[in-house]
C-alpha positions in Angstrom: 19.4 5.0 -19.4 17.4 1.6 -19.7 15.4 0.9 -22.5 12.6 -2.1 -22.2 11.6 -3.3 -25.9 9.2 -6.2 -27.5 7.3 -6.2 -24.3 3.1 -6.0 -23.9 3.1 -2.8 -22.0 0.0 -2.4 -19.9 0.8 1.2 -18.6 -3.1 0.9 -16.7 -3.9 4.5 -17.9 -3.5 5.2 -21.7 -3.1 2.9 -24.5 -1.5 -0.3 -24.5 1.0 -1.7 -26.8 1.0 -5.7 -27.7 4.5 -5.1 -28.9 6.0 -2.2 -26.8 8.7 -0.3 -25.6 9.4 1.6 -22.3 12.8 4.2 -21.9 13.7 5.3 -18.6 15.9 8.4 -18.0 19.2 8.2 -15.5 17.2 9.8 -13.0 14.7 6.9 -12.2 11.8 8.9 -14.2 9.9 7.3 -17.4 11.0 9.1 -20.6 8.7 7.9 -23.1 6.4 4.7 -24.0 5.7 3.4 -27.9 6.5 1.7 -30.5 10.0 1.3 -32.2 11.8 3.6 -29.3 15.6 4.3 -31.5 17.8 3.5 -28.4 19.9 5.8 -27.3 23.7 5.8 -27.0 25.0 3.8 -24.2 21.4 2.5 -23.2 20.9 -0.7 -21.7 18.4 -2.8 -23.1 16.0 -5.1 -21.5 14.1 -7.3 -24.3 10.6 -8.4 -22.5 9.6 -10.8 -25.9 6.7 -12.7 -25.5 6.1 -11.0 -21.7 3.7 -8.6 -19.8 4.7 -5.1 -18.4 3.1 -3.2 -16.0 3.8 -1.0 -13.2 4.8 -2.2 -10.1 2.4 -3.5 -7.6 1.3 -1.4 -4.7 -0.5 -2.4 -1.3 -1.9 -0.2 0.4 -2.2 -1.4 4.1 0.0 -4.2 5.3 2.8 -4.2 8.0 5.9 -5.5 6.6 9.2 -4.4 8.3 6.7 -4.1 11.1 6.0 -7.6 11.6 9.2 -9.1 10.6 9.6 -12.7 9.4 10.3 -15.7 10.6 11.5 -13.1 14.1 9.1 -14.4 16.7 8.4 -12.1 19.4 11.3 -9.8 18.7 10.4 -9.1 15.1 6.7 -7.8 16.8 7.3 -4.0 16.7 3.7 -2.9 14.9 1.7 -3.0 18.2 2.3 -0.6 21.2 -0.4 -2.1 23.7 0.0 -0.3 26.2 -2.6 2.7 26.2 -6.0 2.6 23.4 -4.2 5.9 22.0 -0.9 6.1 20.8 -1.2 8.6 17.4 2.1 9.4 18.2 3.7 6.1 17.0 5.9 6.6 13.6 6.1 3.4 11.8 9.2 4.8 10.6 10.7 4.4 13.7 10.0 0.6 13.6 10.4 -0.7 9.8 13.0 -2.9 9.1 14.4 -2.8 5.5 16.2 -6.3 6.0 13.1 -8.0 6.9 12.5 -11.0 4.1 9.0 -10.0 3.3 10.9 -6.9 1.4 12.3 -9.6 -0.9 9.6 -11.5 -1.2 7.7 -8.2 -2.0 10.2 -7.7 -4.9 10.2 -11.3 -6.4 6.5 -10.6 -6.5 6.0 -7.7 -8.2 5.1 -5.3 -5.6 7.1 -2.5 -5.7 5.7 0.0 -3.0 3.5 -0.2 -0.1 1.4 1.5 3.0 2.7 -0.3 6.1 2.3 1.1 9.6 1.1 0.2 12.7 -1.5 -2.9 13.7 -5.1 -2.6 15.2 -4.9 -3.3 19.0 -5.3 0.3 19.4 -8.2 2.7 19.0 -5.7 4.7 17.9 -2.0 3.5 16.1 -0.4 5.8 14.8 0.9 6.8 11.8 1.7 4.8 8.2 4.0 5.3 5.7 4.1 4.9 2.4 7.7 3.3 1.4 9.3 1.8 -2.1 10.5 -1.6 -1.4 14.4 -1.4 -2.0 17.2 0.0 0.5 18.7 -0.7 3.4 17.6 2.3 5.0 14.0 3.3 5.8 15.1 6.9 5.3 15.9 6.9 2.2 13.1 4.8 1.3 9.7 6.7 2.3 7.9 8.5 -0.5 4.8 9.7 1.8 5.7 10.2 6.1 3.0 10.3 7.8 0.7 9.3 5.2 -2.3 7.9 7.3 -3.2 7.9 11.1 -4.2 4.1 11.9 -7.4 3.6 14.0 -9.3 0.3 14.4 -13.0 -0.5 15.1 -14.8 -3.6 16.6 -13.3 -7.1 17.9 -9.6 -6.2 17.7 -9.0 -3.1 20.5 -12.1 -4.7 22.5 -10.2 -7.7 23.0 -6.9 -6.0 23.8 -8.6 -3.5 26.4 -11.7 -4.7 27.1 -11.4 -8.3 28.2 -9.6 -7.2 31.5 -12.8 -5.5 32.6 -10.6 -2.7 33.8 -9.5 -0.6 30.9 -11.9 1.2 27.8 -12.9 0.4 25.4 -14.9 -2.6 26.5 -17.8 -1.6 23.6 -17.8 -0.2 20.5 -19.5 2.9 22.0 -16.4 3.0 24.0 -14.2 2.7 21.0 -16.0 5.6 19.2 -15.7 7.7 22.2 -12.2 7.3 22.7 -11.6 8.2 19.2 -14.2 11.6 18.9 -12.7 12.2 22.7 -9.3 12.7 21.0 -10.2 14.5 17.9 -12.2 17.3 19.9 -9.2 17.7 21.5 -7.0 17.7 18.4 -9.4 20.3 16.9 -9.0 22.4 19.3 -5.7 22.0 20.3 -5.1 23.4 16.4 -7.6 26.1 17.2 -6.0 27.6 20.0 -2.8 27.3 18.1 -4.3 29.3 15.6 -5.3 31.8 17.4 -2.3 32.5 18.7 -2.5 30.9 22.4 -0.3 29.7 24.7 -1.4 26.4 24.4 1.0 23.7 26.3 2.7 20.8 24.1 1.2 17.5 23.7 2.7 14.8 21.8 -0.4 13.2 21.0 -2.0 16.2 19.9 0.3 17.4 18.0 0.5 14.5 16.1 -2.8 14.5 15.1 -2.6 18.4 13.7 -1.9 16.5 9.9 -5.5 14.7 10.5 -7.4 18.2 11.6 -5.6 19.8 8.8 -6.9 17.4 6.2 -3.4 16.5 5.0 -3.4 12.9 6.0 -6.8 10.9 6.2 -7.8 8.3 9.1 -7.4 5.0 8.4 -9.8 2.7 9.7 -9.7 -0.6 10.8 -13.5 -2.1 10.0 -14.6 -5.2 9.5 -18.2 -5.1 10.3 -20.9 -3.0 8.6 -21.7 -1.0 11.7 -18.1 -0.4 12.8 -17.6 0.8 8.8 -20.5 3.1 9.2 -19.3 4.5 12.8 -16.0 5.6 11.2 -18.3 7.1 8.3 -20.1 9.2 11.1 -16.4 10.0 12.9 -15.3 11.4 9.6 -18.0 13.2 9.3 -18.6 14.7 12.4 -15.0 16.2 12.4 -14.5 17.0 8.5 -11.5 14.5 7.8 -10.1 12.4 5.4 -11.0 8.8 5.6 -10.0 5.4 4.4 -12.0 1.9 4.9 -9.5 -0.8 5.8 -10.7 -3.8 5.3 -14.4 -3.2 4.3 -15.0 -7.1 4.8 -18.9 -6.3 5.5 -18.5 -3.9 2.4 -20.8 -5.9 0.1 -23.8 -5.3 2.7 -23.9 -1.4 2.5 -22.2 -1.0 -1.1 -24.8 1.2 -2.3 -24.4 3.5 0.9 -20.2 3.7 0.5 -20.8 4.6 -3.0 -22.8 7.9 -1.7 -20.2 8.8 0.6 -17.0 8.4 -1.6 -14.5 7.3 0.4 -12.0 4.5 -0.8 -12.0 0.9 0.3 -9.3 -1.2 0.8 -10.3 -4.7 1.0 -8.7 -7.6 2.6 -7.1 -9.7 3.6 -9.7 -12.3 1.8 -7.4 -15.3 1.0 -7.8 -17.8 4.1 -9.8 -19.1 6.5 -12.4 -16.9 8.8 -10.4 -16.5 11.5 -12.4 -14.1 14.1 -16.6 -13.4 14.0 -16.0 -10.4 12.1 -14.7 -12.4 9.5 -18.0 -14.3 8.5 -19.0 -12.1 5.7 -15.0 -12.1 4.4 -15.7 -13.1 0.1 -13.5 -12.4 -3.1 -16.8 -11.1 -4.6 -16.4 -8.0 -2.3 -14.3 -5.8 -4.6 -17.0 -6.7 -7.7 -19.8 -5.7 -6.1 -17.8 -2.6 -4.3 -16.3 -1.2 -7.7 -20.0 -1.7 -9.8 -21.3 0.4 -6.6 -19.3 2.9 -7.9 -16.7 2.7 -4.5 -12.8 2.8 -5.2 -11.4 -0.7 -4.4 -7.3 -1.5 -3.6 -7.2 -5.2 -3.2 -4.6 -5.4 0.1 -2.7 -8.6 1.9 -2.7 -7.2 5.1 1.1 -8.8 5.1 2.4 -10.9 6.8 -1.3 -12.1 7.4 -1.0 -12.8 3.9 2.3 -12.9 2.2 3.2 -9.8 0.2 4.0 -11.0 -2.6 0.6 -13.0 -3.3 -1.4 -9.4 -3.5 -1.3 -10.5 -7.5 -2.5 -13.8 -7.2 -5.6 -12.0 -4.2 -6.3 -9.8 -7.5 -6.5 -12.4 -9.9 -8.8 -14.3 -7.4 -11.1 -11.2 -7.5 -11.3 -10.8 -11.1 -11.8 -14.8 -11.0 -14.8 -13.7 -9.0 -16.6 -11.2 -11.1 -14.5 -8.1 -10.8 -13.4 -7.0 -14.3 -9.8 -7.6 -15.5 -8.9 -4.2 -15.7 -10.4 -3.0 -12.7 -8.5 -6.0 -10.9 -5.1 -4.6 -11.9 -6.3 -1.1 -11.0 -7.0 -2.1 -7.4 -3.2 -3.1 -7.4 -2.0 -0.3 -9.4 -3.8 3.3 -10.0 -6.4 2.7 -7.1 -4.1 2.5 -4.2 -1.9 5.4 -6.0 -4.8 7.7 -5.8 -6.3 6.8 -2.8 -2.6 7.0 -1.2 -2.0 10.8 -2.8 1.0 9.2 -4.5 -0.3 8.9 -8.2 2.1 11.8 -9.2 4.7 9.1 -8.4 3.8 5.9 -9.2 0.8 3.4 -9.9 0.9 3.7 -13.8 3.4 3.5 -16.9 3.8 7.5 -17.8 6.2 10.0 -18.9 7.5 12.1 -15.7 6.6 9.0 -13.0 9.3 6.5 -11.3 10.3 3.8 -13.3 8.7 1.5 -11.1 8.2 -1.7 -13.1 7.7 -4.9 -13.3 8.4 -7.4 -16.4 6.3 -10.5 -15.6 7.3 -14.3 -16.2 3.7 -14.6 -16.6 0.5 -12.8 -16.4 0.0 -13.2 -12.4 -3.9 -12.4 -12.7 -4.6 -15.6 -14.2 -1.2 -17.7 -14.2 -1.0 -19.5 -11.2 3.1 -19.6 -10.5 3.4 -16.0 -12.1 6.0 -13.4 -10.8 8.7 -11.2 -11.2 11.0 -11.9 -14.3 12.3 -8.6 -13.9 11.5 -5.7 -11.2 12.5 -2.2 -11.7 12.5 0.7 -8.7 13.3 4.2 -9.6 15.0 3.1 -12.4 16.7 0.6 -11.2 17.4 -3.5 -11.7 16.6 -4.6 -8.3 15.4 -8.2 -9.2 16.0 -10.1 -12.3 14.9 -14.1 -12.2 
């Protein structure tokens, strides 16, 4: 068991306690948070005096162990381009647990993440959502498949369409690809369903999850129009939906907030580095969340590193977002929006001990990280 005492607890939902303690079972799960916790026979005991205590950081769309570090062509394995749509890509089969960014990730707080697949394709292939310590991907996935990548606008245009020879060369031809495949995933389920002899096809069949609601698309869009189309997509075919990116979010906020669907937004620390980058602002998330739109704040990693997504918050909050809100859109927010708030995203009895015991508060301390990170119960970085 592991007890953490004399620490500001911020569990993000519930009360918090200016002079706190958290216990954490031998099974990785949160036992109890208070006051005055008696500590238990044979507990260890972490004492976080004078220091803040929160969950552990998630992001939910980045590619690390996809993009490796510091690898140079050979550490590229998060872009199959090749054919506009590949849904039957597993990030699994490419993440690399020994790539840095995983200790960087650690050092910074962030304790769990969404990282799959990049945006040359209409269609990627599928995320997962992983905890951040192991040296085997197995054993490190909490949510497989947990999204189905797709991208919008500059990004497959330029991969395909530049040539001249190969779709999409438009955004009309981007939006057909993708409706093209989901009438035939839709049906492809139908015929299933109705019992038919209905030939196997890899791509199809991995996009039965999407048609069956149990993993949402998740959609590369930078520009307001390319955020609506995916809106329409959705739609049209009755599936889950996430907005990646969302830099032209600010523009149609009021319009998101009627639909309902979460936004992810980032990678916002930089410079503007394509035209669909011109509207890219920290005041995106402020005017997103009074909208009434769930906001995660993401890196994008490696694009930016991992283990800023704290510091991307705090530059959000600097901005107009509210405090709490900001350590929401790195906490509860991406939990939800993931389907992984049973696990993790907030300080409660029954969740991971995922935790992080901070050398200061990394919203508004420039120089602020880990002092302490805990997965599943475990001491996997101490400073």
């Amino acid at each position: 068991m592991l007890l953490i005492v004399n620490g500001h607890i911020k569990p993000i939902v519930g009360k918090e306690y200016e002079k706190g303690c958290v216990l954490i079972g031998d099974d990785g799960k949160i036992l109890e948070i208070g006051e005055n916790i008696p500590v238990p026979e044979g507990c260890k005991v972490i004492d976080a005096e004078g220091r803040l205590v929160t969950p552990g950081c998630i992001d939910a769309h980045c590619h690390i162990g996809l993009d490796n570090e510091g690898m140079g062509w050979e550490g590229h394995d998060y872009n199959e381009i090749v054919d506009p749509i590949t849904p039957q890509m597993r990030a699994v089969d490419s993440i690399n647990p020994i790539d840095e960014a995983f200790k960087n990730a650690v050092e910074g707080g962030v304790t769990c993440v969404c990282t799959g697949p990049g945006s040359a394709n209409v269609v990627g292939g599928t995320f997962a959502v992983i905890k951040l310590w192991g040296n085997r991907v197995d054993n490190m996935v909490l949510k497989s498949p947990a999204a189905m990548k797709c991208a919008f606008g500059e990004n497959p245009k330029r991969c395909y369409g530049q040539s001249g020879k190969k779709a999409p060369m438009t955004r009309m031809g981007v939006a057909a690809l993708l409706r093209e495949l989901l009438f035939k995933a839709a049906r492809y389920v139908s015929d299933r369903d109705a019992g038919k002899d209905v030939p196997f096809d890899m791509k199809l069949e991995a996009m039965i999850p999407v048609i069956r609601g149990e993993i949402p698309l998740k959609c590369h869009a930078h520009r307001a129009d390319d955020i609506l189309t995916s809106v329409r997509i959705a739609k049209e075919f009755g599936v889950g939906l996430t907005l990646d990116h969302c830099t032209d979010g600010e523009v149609i906020a009021e319009e998101l907030a009627k639909e309902g669907y979460p936004a992810f937004v980032g990678p916002t620390l930089g410079g503007k580095s394509k035209i669909e980058l011109q509207s890219k602002a920290f005041t995106t998330p402020k005017v997103l969340t009074k909208a009434g739109v769930s906001v995660s704040i993401i890196t994008d990693a490696p694009v930016i590193p991992i283990q800023n997504l704290p510091m991307c918050a705090g530059l959000a909050a600097s901005a107009g977002l509210d405090m709490d809100e900001a350590w929401k859109a790195i906490t509860m927010n991406p939990a939800t929006a993931l389907g992984i708030s049973d696990r993790v995203g907030s300080i409660e009895s029954g969740k991971d001990a995922d935790i992080v015991i901070w050398t200061a508060d990394p919203l508004t301390t420039i120089g602020g990280k880990a002092h302490v990170t805990i997965i599943n119960g475990k001491v996997v970085y101490a400073g």
